[in-house]
Every structure is written in C-alpha cells, then in structure tokens.
ZAMARGU-4260 file (C-alpha; in steps of 0.2 Angstrom, whole numbers, plus 5000, padded with zeros to 4 digits):
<rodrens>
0) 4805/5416/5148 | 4802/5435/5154 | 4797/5439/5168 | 4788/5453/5177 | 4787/5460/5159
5) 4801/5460/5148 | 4795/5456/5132 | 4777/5452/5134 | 4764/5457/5146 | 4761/5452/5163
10) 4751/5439/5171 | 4735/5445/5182 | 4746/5435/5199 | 4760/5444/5193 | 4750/5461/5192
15) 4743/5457/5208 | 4758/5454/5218 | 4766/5468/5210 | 4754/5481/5214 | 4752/5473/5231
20) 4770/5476/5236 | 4769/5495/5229 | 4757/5497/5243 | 4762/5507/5259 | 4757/5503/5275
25) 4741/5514/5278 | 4737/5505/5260 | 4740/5488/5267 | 4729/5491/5282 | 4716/5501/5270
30) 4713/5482/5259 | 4711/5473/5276 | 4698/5483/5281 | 4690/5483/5264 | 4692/5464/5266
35) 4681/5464/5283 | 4666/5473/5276 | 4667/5460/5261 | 4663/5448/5277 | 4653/5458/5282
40) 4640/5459/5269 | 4640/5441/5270 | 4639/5438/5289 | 4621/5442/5289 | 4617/5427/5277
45) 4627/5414/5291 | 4616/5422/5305 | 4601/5422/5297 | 4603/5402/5291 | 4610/5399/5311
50) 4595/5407/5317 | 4584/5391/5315 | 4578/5381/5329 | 4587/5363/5322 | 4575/5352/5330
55) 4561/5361/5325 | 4568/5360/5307 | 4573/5343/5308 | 4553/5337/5312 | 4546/5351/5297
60) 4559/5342/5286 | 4553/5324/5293 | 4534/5330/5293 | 4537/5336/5274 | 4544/5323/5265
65) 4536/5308/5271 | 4518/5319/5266 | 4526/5314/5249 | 4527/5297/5240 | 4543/5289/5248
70) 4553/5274/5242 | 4565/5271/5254 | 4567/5275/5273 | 4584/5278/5284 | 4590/5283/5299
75) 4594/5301/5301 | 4612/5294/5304 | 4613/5284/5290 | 4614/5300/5279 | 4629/5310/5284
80) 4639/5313/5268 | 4640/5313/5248 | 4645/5295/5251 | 4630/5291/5260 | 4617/5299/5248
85) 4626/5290/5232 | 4623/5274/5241 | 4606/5277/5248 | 4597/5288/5233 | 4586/5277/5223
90) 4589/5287/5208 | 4606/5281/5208 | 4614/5264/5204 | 4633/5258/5207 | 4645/5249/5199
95) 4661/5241/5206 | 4675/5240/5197 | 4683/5224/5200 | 4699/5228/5190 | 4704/5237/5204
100) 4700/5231/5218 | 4710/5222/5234 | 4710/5207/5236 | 4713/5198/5229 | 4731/5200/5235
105) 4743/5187/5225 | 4739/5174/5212 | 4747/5159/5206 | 4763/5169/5200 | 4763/5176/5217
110) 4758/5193/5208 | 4745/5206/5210 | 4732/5202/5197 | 4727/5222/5194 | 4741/5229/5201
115) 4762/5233/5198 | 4770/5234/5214 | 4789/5238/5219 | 4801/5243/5232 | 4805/5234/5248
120) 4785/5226/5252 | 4782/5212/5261 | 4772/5198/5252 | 4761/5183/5260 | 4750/5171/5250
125) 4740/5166/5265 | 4743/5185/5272 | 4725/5195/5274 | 4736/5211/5267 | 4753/5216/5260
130) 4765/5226/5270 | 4770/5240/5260 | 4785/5246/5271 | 4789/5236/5288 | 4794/5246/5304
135) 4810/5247/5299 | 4823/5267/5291 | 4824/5270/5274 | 4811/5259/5266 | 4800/5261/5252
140) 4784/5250/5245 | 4772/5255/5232 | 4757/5252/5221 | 4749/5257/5204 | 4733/5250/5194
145) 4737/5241/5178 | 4722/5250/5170 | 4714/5267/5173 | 4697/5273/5176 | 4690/5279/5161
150) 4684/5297/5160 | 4667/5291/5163 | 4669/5283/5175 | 4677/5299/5182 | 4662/5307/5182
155) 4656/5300/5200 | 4666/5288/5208 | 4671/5282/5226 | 4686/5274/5231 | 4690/5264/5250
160) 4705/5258/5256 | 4707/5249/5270 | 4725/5250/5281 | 4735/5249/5297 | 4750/5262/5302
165) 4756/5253/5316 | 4775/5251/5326 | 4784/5246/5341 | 4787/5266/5344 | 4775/5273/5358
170) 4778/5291/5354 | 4767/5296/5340 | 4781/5313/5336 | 4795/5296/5335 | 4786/5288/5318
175) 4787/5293/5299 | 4786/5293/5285 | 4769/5289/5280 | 4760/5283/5264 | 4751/5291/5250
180) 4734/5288/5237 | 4740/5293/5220 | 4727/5297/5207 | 4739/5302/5191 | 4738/5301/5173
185) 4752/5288/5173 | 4759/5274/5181 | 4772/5283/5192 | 4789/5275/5198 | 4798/5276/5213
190) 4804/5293/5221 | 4805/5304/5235 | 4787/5308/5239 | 4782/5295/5249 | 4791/5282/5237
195) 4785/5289/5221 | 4793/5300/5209 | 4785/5320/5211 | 4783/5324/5194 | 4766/5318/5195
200) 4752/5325/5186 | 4736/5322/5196 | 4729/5322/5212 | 4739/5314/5229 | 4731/5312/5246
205) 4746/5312/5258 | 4744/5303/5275 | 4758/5312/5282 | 4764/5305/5300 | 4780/5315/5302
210) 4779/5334/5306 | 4795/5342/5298 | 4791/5360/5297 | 4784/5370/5312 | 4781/5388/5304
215) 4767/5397/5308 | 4757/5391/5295 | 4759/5373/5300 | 4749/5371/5317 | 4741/5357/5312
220) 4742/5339/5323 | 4751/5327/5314 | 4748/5314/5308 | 4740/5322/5295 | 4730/5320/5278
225) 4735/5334/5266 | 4728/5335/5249 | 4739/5339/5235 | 4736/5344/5217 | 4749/5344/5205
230) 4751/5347/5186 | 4769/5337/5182 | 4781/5350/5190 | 4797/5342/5199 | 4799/5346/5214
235) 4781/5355/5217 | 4778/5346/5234 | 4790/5352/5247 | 4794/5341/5258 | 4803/5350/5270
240) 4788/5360/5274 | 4775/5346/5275 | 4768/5353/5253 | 4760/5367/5265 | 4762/5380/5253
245) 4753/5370/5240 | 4743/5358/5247 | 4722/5361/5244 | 4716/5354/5261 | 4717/5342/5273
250) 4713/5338/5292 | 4723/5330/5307 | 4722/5310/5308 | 4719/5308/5327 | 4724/5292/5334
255) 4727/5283/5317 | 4742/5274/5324 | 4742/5259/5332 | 4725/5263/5334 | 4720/5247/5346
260) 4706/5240/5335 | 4709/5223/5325 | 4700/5232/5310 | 4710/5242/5297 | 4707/5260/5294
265) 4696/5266/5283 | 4698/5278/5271 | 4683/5286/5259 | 4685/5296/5243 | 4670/5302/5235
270) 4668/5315/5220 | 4657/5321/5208 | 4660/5329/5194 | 4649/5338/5188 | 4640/5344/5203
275) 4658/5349/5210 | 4658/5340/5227 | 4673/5330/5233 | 4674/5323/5251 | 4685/5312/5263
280) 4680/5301/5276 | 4691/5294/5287 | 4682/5279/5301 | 4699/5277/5312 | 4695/5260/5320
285) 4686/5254/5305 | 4668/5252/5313 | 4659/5261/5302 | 4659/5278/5311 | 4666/5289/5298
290) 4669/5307/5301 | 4673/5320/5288 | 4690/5325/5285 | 4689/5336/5269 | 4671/5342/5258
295) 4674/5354/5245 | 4660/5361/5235 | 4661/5369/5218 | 4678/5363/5213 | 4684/5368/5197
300) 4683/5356/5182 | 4706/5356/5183 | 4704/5359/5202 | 4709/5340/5205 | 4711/5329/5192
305) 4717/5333/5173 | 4702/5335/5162 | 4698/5322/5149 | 4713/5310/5154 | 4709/5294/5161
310) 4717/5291/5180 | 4727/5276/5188 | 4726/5274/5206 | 4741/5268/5215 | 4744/5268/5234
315) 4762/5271/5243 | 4770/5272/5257 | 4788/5278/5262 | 4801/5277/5277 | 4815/5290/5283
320) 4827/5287/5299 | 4808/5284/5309 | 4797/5272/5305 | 4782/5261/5308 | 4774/5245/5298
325) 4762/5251/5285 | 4749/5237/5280 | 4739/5237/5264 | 4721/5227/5266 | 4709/5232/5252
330) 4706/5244/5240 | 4688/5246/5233 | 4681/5256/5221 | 4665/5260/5213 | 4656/5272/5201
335) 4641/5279/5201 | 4626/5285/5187 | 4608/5289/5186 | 4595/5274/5185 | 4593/5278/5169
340) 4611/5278/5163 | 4615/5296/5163 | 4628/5306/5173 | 4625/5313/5187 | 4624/5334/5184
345) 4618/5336/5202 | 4615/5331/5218 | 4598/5341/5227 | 4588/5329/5216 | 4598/5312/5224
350) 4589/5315/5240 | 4569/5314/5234 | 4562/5297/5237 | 4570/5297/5253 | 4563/5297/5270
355) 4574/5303/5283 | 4569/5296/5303 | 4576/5298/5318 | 4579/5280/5319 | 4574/5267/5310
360) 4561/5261/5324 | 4553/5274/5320 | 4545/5266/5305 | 4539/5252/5314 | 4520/5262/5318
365) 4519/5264/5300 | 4519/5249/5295 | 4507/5242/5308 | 4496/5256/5300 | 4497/5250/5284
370) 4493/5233/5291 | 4479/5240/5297 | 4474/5246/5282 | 4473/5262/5286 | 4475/5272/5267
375) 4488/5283/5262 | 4477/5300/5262 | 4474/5297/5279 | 4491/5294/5284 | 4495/5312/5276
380) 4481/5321/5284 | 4487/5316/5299 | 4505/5320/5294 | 4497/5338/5289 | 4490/5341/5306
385) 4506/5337/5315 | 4513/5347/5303 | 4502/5362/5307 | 4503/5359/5328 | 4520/5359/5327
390) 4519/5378/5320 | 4506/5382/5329 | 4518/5375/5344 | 4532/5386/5336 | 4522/5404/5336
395) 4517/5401/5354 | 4535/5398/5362 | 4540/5412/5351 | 4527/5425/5357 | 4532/5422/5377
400) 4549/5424/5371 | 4546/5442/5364 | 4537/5447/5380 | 4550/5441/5391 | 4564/5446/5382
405) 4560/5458/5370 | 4566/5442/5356 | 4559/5428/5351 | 4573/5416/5353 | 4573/5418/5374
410) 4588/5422/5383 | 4602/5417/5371 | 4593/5427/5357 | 4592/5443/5366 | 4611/5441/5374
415) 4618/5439/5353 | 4606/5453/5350 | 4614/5466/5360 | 4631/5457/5355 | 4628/5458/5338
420) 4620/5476/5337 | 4639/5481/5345 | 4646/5473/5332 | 4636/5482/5319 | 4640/5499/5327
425) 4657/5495/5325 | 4658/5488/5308 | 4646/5504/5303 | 4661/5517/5310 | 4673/5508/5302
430) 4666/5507/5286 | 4663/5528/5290 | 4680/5527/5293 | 4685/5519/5276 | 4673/5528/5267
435) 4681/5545/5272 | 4698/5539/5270 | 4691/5532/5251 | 4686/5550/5247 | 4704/5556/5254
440) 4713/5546/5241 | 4700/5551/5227 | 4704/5568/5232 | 4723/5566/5230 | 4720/5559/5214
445) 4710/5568/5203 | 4722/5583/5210 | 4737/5577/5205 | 4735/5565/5191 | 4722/5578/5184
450) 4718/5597/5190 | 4741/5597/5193 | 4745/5595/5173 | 4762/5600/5179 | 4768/5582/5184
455) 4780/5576/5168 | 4774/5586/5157 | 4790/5592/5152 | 4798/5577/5149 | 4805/5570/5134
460) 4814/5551/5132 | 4826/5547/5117 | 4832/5531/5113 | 4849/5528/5105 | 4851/5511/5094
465) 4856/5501/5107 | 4841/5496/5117 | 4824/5504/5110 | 4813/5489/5116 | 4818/5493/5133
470) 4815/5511/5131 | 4799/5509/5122 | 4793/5500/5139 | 4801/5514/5151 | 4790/5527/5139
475) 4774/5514/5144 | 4776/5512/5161 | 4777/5532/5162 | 4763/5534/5147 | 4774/5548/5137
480) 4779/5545/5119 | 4794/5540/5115 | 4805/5556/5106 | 4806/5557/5089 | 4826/5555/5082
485) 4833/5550/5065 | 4849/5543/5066 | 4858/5536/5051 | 4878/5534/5046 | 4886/5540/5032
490) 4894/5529/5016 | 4912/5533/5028 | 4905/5525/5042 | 4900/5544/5052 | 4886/5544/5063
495) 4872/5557/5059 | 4860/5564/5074 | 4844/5574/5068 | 4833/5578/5083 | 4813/5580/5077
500) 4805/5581/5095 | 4806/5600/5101 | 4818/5599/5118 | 4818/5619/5120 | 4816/5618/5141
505) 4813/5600/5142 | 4820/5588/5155 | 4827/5576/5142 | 4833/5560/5147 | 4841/5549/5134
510) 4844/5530/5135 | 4860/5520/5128 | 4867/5506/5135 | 4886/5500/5133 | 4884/5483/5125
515) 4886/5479/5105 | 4894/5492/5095 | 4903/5501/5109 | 4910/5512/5100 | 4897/5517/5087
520) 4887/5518/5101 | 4894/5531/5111 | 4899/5543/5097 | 4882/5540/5094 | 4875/5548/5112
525) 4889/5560/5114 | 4881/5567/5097 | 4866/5566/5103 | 4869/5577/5120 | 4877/5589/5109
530) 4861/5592/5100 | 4850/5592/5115 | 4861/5605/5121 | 4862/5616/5106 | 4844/5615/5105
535) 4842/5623/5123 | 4835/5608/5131 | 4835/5613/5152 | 4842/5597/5160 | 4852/5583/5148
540) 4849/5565/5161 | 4859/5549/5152 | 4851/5534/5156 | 4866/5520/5155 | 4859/5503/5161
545) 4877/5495/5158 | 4892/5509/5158 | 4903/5511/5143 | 4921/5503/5146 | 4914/5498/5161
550) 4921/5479/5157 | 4940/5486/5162 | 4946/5495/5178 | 4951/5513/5177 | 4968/5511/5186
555) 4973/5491/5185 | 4987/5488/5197 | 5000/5473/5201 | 5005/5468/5217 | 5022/5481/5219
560) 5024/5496/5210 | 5013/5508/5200 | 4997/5507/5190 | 5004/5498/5177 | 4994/5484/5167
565) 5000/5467/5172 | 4995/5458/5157 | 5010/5466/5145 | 5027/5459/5145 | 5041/5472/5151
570) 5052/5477/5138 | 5068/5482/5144 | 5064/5492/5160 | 5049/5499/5153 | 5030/5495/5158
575) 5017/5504/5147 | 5002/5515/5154 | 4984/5511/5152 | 4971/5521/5147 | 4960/5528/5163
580) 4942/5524/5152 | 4929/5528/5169 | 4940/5548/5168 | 4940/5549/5150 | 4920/5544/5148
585) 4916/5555/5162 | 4925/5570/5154 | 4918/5566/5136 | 4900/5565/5145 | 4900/5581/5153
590) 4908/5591/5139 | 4895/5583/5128 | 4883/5593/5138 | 4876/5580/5151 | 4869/5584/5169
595) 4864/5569/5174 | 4866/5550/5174 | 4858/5536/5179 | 4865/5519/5179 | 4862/5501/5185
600) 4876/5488/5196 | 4891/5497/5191 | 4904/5484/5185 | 4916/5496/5196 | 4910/5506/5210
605) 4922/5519/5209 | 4916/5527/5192 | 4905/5537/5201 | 4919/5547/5209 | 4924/5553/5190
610) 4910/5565/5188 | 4907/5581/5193 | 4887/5581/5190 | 4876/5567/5198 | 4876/5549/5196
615) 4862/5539/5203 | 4866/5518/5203 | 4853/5510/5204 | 4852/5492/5209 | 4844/5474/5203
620) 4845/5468/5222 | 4826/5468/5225 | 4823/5460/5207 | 4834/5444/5211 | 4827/5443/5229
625) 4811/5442/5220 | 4816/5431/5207 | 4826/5418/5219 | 4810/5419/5232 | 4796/5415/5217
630) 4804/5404/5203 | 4818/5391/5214 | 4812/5379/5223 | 4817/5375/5239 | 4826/5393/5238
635) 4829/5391/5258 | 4840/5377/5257 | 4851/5385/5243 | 4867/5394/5244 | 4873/5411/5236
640) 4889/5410/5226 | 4900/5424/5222 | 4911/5423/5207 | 4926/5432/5213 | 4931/5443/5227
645) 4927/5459/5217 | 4908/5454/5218 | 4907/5447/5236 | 4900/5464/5242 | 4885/5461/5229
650) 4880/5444/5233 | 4882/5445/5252 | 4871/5458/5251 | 4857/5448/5244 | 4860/5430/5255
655) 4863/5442/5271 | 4845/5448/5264 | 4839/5434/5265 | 4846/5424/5277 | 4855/5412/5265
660) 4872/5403/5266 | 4886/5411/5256 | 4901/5404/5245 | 4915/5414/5238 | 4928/5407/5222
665) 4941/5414/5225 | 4956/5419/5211 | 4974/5420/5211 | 4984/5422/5198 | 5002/5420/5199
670) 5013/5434/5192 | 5028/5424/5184 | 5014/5410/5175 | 5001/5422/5171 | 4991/5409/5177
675) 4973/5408/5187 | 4970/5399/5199 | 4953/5395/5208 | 4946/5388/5227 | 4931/5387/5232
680) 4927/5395/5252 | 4913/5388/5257 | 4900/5372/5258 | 4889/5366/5243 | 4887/5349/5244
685) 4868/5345/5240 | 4861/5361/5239 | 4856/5373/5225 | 4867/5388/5220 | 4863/5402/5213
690) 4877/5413/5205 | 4876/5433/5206 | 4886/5444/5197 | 4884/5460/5188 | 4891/5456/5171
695) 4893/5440/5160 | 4903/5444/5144 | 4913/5427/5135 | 4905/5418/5149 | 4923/5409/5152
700) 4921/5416/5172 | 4904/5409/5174 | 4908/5393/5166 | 4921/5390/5176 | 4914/5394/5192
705) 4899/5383/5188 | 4911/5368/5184 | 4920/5371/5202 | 4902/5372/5210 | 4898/5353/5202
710) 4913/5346/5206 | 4910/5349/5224 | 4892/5342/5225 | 4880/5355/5221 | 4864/5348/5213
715) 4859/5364/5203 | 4864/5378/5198 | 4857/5396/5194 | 4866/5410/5188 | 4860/5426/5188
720) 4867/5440/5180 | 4861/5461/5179 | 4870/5464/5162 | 4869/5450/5149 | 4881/5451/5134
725) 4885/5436/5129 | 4898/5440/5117 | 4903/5428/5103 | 4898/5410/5107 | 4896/5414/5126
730) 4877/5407/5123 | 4882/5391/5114 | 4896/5387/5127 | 4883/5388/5142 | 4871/5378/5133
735) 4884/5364/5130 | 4894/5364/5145 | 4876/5358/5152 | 4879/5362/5170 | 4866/5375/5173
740) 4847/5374/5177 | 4845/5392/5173 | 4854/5407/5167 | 4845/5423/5173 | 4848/5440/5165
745) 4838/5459/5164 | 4835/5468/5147 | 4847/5483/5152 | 4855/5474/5136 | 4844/5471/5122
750) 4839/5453/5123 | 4826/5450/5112 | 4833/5442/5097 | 4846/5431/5108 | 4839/5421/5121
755) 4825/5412/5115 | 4827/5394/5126 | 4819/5386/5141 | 4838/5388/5151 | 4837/5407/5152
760) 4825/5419/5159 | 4823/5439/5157 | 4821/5450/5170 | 4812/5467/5165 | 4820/5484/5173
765) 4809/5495/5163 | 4799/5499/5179 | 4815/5503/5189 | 4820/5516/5179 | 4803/5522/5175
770) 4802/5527/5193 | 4820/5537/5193 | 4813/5545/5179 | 4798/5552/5188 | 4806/5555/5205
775) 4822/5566/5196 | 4809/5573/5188 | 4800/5578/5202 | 4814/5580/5213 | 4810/5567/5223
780) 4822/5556/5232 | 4828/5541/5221 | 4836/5530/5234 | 4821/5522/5240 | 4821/5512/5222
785) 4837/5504/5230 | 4825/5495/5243 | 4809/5493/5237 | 4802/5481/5225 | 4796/5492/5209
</rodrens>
C-alpha cells in the first residue's frame, strides 16, 4: 500500500486534506468565507420558498387538485411521509412479505419459523414477544432472516418493528446498551456491536441508549438512533465514541424508555431506490403518531445498501455493566411497485389522484352534493370561483399591507426586510473584502511564479543508483527534470561518473541514500561531487535520506575504560580500536567537494557534530502523526512503544504529541555473557501499539520487541519504521512470526520491488525534501518542515 504518494498517485481526499493542511491561517479563514457566500447564493432560494403565506397555499393546493378528477380522499394528516404516500397513492400496490415477518414467534420445534436467533434471549410459546436481552450486565440476543430480500424487492420497501426498552432503573443516563436493525449482505454472527460481529457490510440502524463519548461533536440526547453504513471494514463503528465520526444521521429518541404505554414502540423504515429517498419514523408510545427521525433525499445508489446484493434483515440488541429488558414484538415488512408492475422511478407522480382535506368531515358536503345530483362541472365551477376569490382575497390584504408598511407581508415582513437588507450589506462588504484579497493573491502569483523567473531556475537534481524512483518524485513535486548522468562500472569492478547536464553555477543537489550496496554507493557519490566540482558547479547539497555507516556508532563504548568495542574478546592486555565511521564519512564528504547536506532521522544524533558545512535533519515525526491519526483505528486508546533506550527521545516526542501513553523495552546486556536482556516499562495489556524507530535492518530487534509486546497482552501491533532495509530475510521473518498488523516504512530506501503485501505500507517523503530543496534554494528557513505536515 502507499500512501500520500509513494508509488502511485494520490487520492482526490488525500489531495484535499493535503492541500488543506498546507493552508496558513489568513488561507483558512479566506475558504470559510468563501464557503459563506456559497450560502449565500443559495439563501435567497430558502427566503423566497419561506415567503409564502402556508394557509393561503394549503387552500390553492386544496382548491386545485380537487378541480381535477380524484380517486381517493384523505386527511391532510394522513399524509405526512414517504410512508404515507406509498400507502395512500392509488398508483401504487404493496406487498407483504410474509417470510419475514413477526409473529409468528415459536413453532412446534419451539423455533423461529423465518428467523436464526442466538445469545442469551428469552423464549415463550404463549409469550406476545421474545426478550432479546433481559435487564440484567453483559447480555447479548439477536436475530437474522433466513432468506433475503431480493434486489427487487429492494427497490421500494418498508420495514416496522415493533419493541419495548424498558428497566427497573429510573435514571435514563443509568441503562445501556441498546439494540440494533441490521440490513447486511450476510447472516452476521455475534460480536461487539450491539451483539453482532462489526465487519458487516450493509446498513445498521443503532438505537443507542448509552452516551459514551461527550466531545463536542456529540451533543446529541441519548438514547439515540444513529444510522451507520458500512462496507465490511473491522472495527469501522467505534464504539467508544458512539460511530459519531462515521455515522450518516440519526435523531435523539425522547422518552423511548419505559415509555408508560402498554403498546410497543414503533419503528418505520421506508426507501426508494430509485427516487433516492430514505426516511425513519419513530411513534414512541405506539399510537400511531409517528414523527420523523431521519429523511434523506438523493442518496447515492452505494449510499446505504450494497448495489445488486440481496439483503437479510436481523434485529439485536446488547448489554454492558447497564442494562434494561429489550422486547421483541413484531417485525413487518412490505414492498412496494407501480399498478402496473413497474418500479417505482419517482415519487411527484404518487401523489396525483389524491385529494388532500383538512379533515375527512370535510367531504361530507360533497357527497350530499352528489346525492343531490348536482354534476361534476358544476362542482368545478364553483371550485374555480372559490379559487379566484381567494386570490382576489390574497391581492387585497397585500395592497393594505404595502401601504401601511411599505411590504406586503405586514409587520413581520417589513421588520425581516430591514433585517435582511443588513444582512445583505454585510455579506456585500465581505464579499468586497474577499474579492480584494482574491486579486492580492493573484497578484502574488503571477509575480513570482511568472514575471520572477529567478525562483529555481538554477537548480539541478542528480540521482545516484540507489533510489531514483524517489528522486524522480522530488524532480515532480518541484517540476524540474531530473539531471542527466551516466554511470557505469568497469570489467574490474571501478565505478565510472560522466556528467551530461551542464552544472557551471548551478545549485546542484545530488540524491544517494545508504542502503544496498553501501560501499559501491558511496564511491559512487564521492565521484560524483568531485565532478560537480570540477565542473564549477556553485553550491554541491547531498541529499542522504538514510546516512552512510549510519548503522554503527562513531565512538562505541563499555561500561569502564576507553572507547573500545565491547563485542571483541581481549587478547592478552590488548582491546582493539574501531573505526570512527560518522568523522571519516564527514571528512570524505567535504573533501569530495560538498557544501551541504540534507538528511533524514539520523540513526545517531551526533553525526551532525562531524561536519564543518551544514547539515539539515529533517524528520518523519509529522508523517507518522499523520499516518497513526488516519489509518489505526481506535488510535486514542493505543500506546507508543520504543524499541530501546536509544530511540525513547524519538517516540516520546510523537505520544507526548499526541497525548498517547508510552512504553519503553529496555536492554541490558551483561558484559561477562555477552548476553541481552529485555523488560518491558510500561502497560499494554489490551491496547494497540504502535512501534517507532528510525531504522529496521535484520529485523531481529523489531521481532523481538513485537513478541515482548504479545506476551503482555497487546492486541495489535504496528511498527513503524523511517528507514526500511530489510536486509536478508528480515521480510520473510516478519511475515512469519505473524505478530504484526502492519509494518510501516517511507521510500528514503528504494522500496518498490520489495514490499508488495497487504502487512506493509509505504510512506512517501518525496514532498519533504522537495520543500528543503526549494527553501535552501531560496534561502528560506528549513526548520519549519520539522513541524508542519508537507
């Protein structure tokens, strides 16, 4: 998988979000405004409909649709909802579906005759419903349909189910957990989402009666109804926040516990396909006064259920440490198709036939008219003439009200008049105000990115043979070309560095990174410096993602004595030196000619000290923040894990970042054994860690830290990794050790013809140094790459 770009392009979220955080804050505040005049431009259309005497259009509607021929007549109050029209339209017939429907509850077997229950329910032959879950912690009950509801039958449908939430508790914050109506593509099992598993694929209607997150976001009363779609991701719905951050809508369930009446609850579902509308009704105390709880119009075809896939209907219902009884008493459901056997495409048409009454009385004077004999023409002449008093009516109350009050909606039209033309006026200077800030920033641009030709223009980027891809993507990101250089070795195994991009006062900036053929490798840039040089290049910049011999220290020491290795075995009274590799690369760098060098997570901090020229070290801190924040579930609850002591700085930076807990695994190793040891500080019993560290070579000390983190109960584990070299069979060892959930790298080391499975994931960095490039080149500050999300 890559992400934010490594090897393929970017999503259009990923894109937005990315350009999104780039924004400063005068940008910030520049989209919001933008985003009010986008309301503003279609305000006037919400004033304009709201404008309309209701009454007034109420009778013209009355007056208009009984001058045609109608069918059936109802109460203005029978004809609230989808639901309502479906049932009343006479263009529209209705089928129930009797293989799903409750009751009846328990046949001779004592077992549901369209249904496959579990968990702890209560069953009753002579019972009027089943008792999913009694009043009683940690119980679970559930339902699922053993058939579906064919895709036809999709097309418009209608489902009521009739409970009771009820308890012994008073306190309506003291209950939980709730139950659940499950429209999935399979026969789910049970789980931890109100008693079913939350891998489900489908749609999931949560009456949630326990409020476990109170962020700002989540000001709703509970219990409350959220509607969740989901498209077979595991742990999608998070619990611990109530599925706020994923949920499609929903609506606060007043007094549907214990609610007093001896009638169940009732709740509607009504959709239409392809007319996109879907609607909730909920009648608390079962006596047929419904209210809408959700109605959403021009749903996408994948908005709420899987397209083409046949659904099963199951119901749920789930106890923590609170509880309450739930009570299952009937589920119903029914589909719905034109007269003439067609689908229903839309739903304007349904209502013609219909004539709509204040009350049904009302018809009472038409039919001792018709009894009378009086014709229809008559009837519709006089219709007319009501019809044209009433706006004759209309046109007089309207013309007083325009001399009185200089508006033709009285009083309260001519106060929102004066309200609403200071509105105007202030929306009108703001949008002067954007408008002049607009022209600003297309000043600033077409000056520097045009008329200054001066920005970059002088640059030139070489590549070295071990990570082009990654350079090809920095010379992208900054639209240059990459520089033209032949390299090629010799029959004896010398390297050969021709240059074919002209460098004569160029700011050059060459890219090789310290993994593979170390050696090869750097003969291979200190060759190439000294041609740059010779070739009177002004300013030589390395770009090393990953240091060369950055894998040992530069001065190993033991515990008493001098810098001596402590792996070799004294011989005699003699202890042999090791090699200083950070002073020795640092020398061969700057006699090779270089002026600069740019780096990433040094495995050592204390490299930079070895140069004389600059060193910028740039960090990954911002991409794992991001990484941990978008792409791990539950990332809250997890736990940052250093690997040893020598990266505790690294990783406490992050989980202090992000408020996060912190566990360190701590090494000895004991000088007369050559032995490790390993201890775990800190607590990771059921959580998620994620392990950071700047460098994964063998992999031995990620494995081993990863099989530490299991044995004391963590439930999954990330590692995430700046410098990825998986030498030897470090890829097959993680793999088959099977303990982690992820292993997390960047393309500072050339990744693309290694990792190639679902466990690993590759973080791009191109943009990063992209940016240092431009700001050196500028001479712009570089640290604020450090903190800032690139």
């Amino acid at each position: 998988m890559d992400l934010g770009g490594g090897y393929s392009k970017p999503t259009l979220v990923q894109k937005a979000r990315r350009i999104y955080g780039r924004l400063t804050f005068k940008g910030k505040v520049f989209f919001g405004i933008l985003s009010l005049l986008i309301l503003y431009m279609i305000f006037p259309s919400w004033r304009s409909s709201s404008s309309k005497d209701p009454q007034l259009e109420h009778d013209l509607r009355y007056f208009e649709n009984y001058s045609n021929s109608a069918s059936t007549t109802i109460s203005s109050k029978q004809l609230n909802s989808l639901s309502d029209l479906l049932n009343y339209s006479p263009h529209v017939s209705k089928v129930d579906l009797k293989y799903m429907s409750l009751p009846p509850l328990l046949d001779s077997n004592n077992k549901f005759p369209h249904y496959r229950n579990g968990g702890n329910m209560l069953l009753s032959r002579n019972s009027d419903h089943v008792r999913l879950v009694r009043d009683s912690a940690r119980q679970t009950g559930y339902l699922f349909s053993d058939m579906t509801i064919s895709n036809d039958d999709l097309s418009a449908f209608e489902i009521d189910v009739g409970f009771k939430i009820h308890g012994q508790q008073d306190r309506a914050n003291m209950i939980g957990d709730g139950m659940a109506i499950w429209l999935t593509t399979e026969q789910l099992k049970g789980g931890d989402v109100f008693g079913i598993q939350s891998n489900f694929n489908g749609l999931g209607l949560f009456l949630d009666t326990y409020k476990n997150y109170n962020g700002k976001h989540n000001r709703h009363a509970f219990p409350y109804l959220s509607i969740q779609r989901n498209k077979g991701y595991d742990g999608y719905y998070d619990k611990g926040k109530d599925g706020i951050n994923t949920q499609i809508g929903g609506c606060s369930l007043h007094k549907i516990y214990n609610t007093g009446s001896d009638k169940p609850t009732k709740l509607k579902i009504t959709y239409v396909r392809q007319a996109g509308v879907f609607e909730v009704l909920l009648d608390e105390k079962g006596q047929g006064e419904w209210r809408t709880c959700y109605r959403k119009e021009n749903v996408d075809l994948d908005g709420l259920f899987p397209v083409g896939r046949p659904l099963y209907l199951g119901v749920s219902a789930e106890t923590g440490e609170l509880h309450h009884n739930v009570d299952l008493y009937s589920i119903d459901v029914k589909t719905f198709r034109k007269t003439d056997g067609e689908q229903i495409a839309e739903i304007d048409s349904l209502a013609q036939g219909l004539t709509i009454v204040d009350s049904i009385d009302d018809t009472d004077q038409n039919q001792q008219n018709a009894e009378r004999g009086e014709s229809l023409q008559s009837r519709r002449r006089k219709n007319r003439k009501s019809l044209n008093r009433l706006r004759r009516q209309e046109k007089v109350l309207k013309q007083r009200d325009r001399e009185k009050y200089q508006s033709e909606h009285g009083f309260v039209g001519w106060f929102f008049s004066i309200v609403w033309s200071i509105i105007k006026i202030i929306f009108y200077i703001v949008l002067l105000l954007v408008a002049a800030y607009a022209g600003v920033i297309a000043f600033q641009y077409i000056y520097y990115a045009i008329l200054d030709t001066s920005d970059m223009r002088d640059i030139v980027i070489f590549s070295g043979s071990s990570n082009e891809p990654l350079c090809k993507r920095i010379c992208d990101n900054l639209s240059l070309p990459l520089g033209k250089v032949l390299l090629k070795k010799f029959a004896n195994g010398e390297t050969s560095v021709q240059l074919e991009t002209s460098v004569r006062e160029k700011d050059v900036f060459i890219l090789q990174t310290g993994a593979g053929s170390v050696n090869d490798y750097l003969m291979e840039l200190l060759l190439m410096i000294s041609a740059c040089k010779m070739a009177s290049a002004k300013r030589i910049n390395i770009i090393m993602p990953l240091f060369f011999y950055s894998r040992q220290l530069d001065m190993p020491a033991i515990k008493y004595g001098e810098y001596l290795s402590n792996k070799i075995k004294v011989v005699g009274n003699v202890k042999p030196w090791v090699s200083q590799n950070g002073t020795l690369i640092a020398n061969l760098l700057t006699s090779a000619g270089a002026n600069h060098i740019i780096t990433m997570d040094l495995h050592d901090s204390q490299y930079q000290g070895f140069f004389d020229i600059p060193v910028d070290n740039l960090y990954s801190k911002q991409l794992v923040q991001y990484y941990i924040t978008n792409y791990i579930p539950c990332f809250k609850d997890s736990v940052i894990v250093s690997p040893d002591a020598g990266g505790a700085k690294r990783a406490t930076a992050i989980a202090d970042s992000m408020g996060l807990s912190f566990a360190l695994v701590h090494k000895e190793r004991r000088i007369e054994t050559n032995e490790d040891m390993s201890m775990l500080v800190g607590d990771v019993e059921g959580k998620t860690c994620v392990i950071i560290d700047d460098l994964v070579d063998t992999a031995g000390t990620l494995i081993k830290c990863a099989k530490l983190l299991q044995s004391n109960g963590a439930t999954k584990i990330y590692a995430i990794v700046t410098h990825g070299l998986f030498s030897g069979d470090a890829l097959p060892k993680i793999k088959e050790c099977g303990l982690f959930t992820k292993v997390i790298t960047t393309n500072s080391v050339n990744q693309s013809k290694r990792l190639e499975t679902e466990k690993t994931d590759v973080l791009d960095v191109s943009r990063m140094f992209a940016e240092a490039i431009r700001r050196i080149n500028n001479g712009e500050s570089v640290s604020i790459i450090y903190n800032s999300m690139i």
